[in-house]
Short mmCIF file of the C-alpha atoms (twelve columns), coordinates in Angstrom:
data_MODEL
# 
_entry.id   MODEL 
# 
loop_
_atom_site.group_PDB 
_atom_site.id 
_atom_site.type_symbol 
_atom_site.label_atom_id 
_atom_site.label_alt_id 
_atom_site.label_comp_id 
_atom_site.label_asym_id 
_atom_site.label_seq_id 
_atom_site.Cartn_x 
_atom_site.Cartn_y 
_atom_site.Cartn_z 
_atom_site.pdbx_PDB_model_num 
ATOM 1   C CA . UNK A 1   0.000   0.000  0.000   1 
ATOM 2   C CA . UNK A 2   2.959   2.576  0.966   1 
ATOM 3   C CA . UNK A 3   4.420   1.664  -2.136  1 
ATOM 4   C CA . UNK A 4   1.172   2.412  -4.031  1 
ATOM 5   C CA . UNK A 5   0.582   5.728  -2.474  1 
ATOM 6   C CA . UNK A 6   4.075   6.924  -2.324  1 
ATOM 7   C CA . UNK A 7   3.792   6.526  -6.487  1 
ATOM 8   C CA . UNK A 8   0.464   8.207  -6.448  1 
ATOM 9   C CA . UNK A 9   1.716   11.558 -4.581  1 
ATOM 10  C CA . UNK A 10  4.675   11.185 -7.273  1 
ATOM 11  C CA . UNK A 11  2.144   11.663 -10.127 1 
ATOM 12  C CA . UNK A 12  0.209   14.184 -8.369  1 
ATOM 13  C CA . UNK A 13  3.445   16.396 -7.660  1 
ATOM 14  C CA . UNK A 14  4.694   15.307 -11.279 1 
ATOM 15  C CA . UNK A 15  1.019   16.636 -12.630 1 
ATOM 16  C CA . UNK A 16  1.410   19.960 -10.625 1 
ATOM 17  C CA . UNK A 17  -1.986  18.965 -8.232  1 
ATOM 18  C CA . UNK A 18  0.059   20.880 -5.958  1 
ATOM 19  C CA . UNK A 19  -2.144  23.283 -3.339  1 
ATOM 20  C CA . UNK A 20  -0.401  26.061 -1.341  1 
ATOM 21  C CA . UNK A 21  -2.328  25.955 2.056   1 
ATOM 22  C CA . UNK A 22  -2.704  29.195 4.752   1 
ATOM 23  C CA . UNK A 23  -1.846  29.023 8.198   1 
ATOM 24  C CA . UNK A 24  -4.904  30.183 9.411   1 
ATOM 25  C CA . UNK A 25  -4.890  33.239 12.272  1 
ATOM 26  C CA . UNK A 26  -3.256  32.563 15.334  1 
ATOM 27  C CA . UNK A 27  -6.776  33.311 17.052  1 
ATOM 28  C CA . UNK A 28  -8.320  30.262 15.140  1 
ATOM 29  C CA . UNK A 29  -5.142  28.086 15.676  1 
ATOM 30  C CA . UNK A 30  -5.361  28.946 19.432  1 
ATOM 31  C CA . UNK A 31  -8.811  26.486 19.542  1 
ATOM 32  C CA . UNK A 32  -7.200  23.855 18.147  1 
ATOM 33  C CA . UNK A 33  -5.080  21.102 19.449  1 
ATOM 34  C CA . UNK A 34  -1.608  20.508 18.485  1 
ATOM 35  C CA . UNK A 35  -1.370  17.499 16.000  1 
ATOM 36  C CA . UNK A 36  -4.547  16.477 16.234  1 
ATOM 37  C CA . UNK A 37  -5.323  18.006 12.130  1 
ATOM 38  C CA . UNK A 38  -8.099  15.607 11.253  1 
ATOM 39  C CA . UNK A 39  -9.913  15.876 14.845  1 
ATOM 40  C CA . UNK A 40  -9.641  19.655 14.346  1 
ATOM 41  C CA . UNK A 41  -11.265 19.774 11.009  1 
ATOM 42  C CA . UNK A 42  -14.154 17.597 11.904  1 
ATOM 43  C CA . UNK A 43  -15.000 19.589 14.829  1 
ATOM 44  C CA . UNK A 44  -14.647 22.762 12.534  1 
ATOM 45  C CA . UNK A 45  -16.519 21.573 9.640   1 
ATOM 46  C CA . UNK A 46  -19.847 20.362 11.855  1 
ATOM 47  C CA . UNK A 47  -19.809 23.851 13.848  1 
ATOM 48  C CA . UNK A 48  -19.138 25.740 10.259  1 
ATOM 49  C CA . UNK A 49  -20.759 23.158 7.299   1 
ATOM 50  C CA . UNK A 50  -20.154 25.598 4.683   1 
ATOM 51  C CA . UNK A 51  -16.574 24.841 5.094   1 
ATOM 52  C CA . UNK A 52  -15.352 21.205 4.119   1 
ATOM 53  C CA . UNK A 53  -12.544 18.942 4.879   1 
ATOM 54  C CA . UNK A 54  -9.498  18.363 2.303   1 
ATOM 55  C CA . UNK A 55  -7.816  15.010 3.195   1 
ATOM 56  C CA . UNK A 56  -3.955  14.867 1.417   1 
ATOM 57  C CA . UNK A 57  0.043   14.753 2.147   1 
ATOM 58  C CA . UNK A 58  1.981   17.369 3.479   1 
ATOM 59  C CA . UNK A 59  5.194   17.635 1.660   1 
ATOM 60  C CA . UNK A 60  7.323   17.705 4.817   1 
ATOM 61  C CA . UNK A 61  10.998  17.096 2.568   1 
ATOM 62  C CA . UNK A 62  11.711  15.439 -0.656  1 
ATOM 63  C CA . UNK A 63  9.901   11.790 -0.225  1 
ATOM 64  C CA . UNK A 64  8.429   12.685 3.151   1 
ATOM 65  C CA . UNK A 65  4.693   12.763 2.979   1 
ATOM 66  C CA . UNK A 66  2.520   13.506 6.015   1 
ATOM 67  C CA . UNK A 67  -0.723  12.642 6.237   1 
ATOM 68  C CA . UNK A 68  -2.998  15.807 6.758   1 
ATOM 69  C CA . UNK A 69  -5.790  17.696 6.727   1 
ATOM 70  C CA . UNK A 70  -7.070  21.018 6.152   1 
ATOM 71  C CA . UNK A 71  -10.133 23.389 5.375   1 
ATOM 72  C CA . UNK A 72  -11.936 23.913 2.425   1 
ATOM 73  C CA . UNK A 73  -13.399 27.331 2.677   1 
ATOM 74  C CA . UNK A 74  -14.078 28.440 -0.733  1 
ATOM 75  C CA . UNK A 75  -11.729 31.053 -0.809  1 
ATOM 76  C CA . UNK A 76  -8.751  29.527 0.516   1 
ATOM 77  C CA . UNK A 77  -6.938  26.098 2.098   1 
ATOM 78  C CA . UNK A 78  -6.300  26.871 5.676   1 
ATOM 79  C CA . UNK A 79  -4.482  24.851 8.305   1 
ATOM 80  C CA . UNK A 80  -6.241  25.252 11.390  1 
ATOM 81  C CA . UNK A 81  -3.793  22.851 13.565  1 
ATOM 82  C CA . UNK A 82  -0.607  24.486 15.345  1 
ATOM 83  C CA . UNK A 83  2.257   22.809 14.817  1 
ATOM 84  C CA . UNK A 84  4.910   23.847 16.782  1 
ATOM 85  C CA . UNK A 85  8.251   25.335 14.967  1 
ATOM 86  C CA . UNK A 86  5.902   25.993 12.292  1 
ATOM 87  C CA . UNK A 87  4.858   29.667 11.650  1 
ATOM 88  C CA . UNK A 88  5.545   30.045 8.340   1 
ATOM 89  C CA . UNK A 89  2.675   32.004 6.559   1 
ATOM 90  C CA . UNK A 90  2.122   29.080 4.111   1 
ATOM 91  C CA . UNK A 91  3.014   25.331 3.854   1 
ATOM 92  C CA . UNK A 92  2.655   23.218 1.034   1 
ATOM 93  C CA . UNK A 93  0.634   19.848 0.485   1 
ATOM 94  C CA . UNK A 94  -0.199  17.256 -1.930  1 
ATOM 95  C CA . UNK A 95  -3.814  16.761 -1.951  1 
ATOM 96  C CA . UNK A 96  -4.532  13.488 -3.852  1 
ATOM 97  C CA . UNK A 97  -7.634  11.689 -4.425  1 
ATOM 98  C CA . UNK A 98  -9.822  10.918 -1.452  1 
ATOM 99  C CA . UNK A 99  -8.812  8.157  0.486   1 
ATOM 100 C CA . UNK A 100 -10.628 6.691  3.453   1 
ATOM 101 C CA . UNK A 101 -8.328  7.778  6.847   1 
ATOM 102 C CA . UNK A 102 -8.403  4.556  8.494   1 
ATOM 103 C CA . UNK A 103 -5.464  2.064  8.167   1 
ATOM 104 C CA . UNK A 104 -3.283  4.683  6.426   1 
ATOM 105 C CA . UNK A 105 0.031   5.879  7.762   1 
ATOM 106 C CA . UNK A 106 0.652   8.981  9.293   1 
ATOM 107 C CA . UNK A 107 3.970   9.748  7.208   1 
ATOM 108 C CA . UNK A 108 5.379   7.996  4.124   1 
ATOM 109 C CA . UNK A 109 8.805   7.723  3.268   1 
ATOM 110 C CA . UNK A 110 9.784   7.415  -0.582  1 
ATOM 111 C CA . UNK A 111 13.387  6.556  -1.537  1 
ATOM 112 C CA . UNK A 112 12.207  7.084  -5.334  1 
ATOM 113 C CA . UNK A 113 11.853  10.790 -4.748  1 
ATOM 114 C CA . UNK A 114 14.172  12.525 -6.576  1 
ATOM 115 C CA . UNK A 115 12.657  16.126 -6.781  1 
ATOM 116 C CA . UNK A 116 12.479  18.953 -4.381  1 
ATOM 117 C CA . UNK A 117 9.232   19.397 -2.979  1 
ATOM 118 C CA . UNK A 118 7.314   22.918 -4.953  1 
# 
């Protein structure tokens, strides 16, 4: 399965399916808990339904892939989770086709990556 994904994210970053995601404002971050991304957007997206999740990889390095997920809000990608050392105004991720949560891992590791991450 790792091997399977790890190709897919490939094609996606090959094909340029490459979203630049906000850091959304400290205020909003504040609510949320540390590492918990996907907890965070389901609590968001049943108090605010006009906002949906985005399920995908975070391109942490070249071949590292974190699972992760983020907000939908029409207008923008936002990352809703702090993540501590990380208050950069944007991040990057890799949002591939849906895929159900359970069973994956949390990061992938992908010793065919051979290009920097966008």
């Amino acid at each position: 399965m790792n091997t399977f994904l790890c190709a897919r994210i490939r094609d996606a970053i090959a094909r340029g399916a490459v979203w630049r995601v906000a850091l959304a404002a400290a205020l909003v971050r504040s609510r949320s808990a540390e590492r918990a991304c996907h907890a965070n957007v389901a609590q968001w997206t049943g108090e605010h339904p006009e906002h949906r999740a985005v399920h995908g990889w975070l391109l942490a390095g070249v071949g590292i892939y974190t699972l992760h997920s983020v907000l939908d809000t029409v207008d923008d990608l936002l990352d809703i989770t702090p993540q501590p050392g990380h208050d950069a105004q944007d991040l990057v991720a890799s949002v591939v086709e849906p895929l159900p949560l359970a069973g994956l891992s949390l990061q992938l590791i992908d010793p065919l990556a051979e290009m920097e991450a966008p």
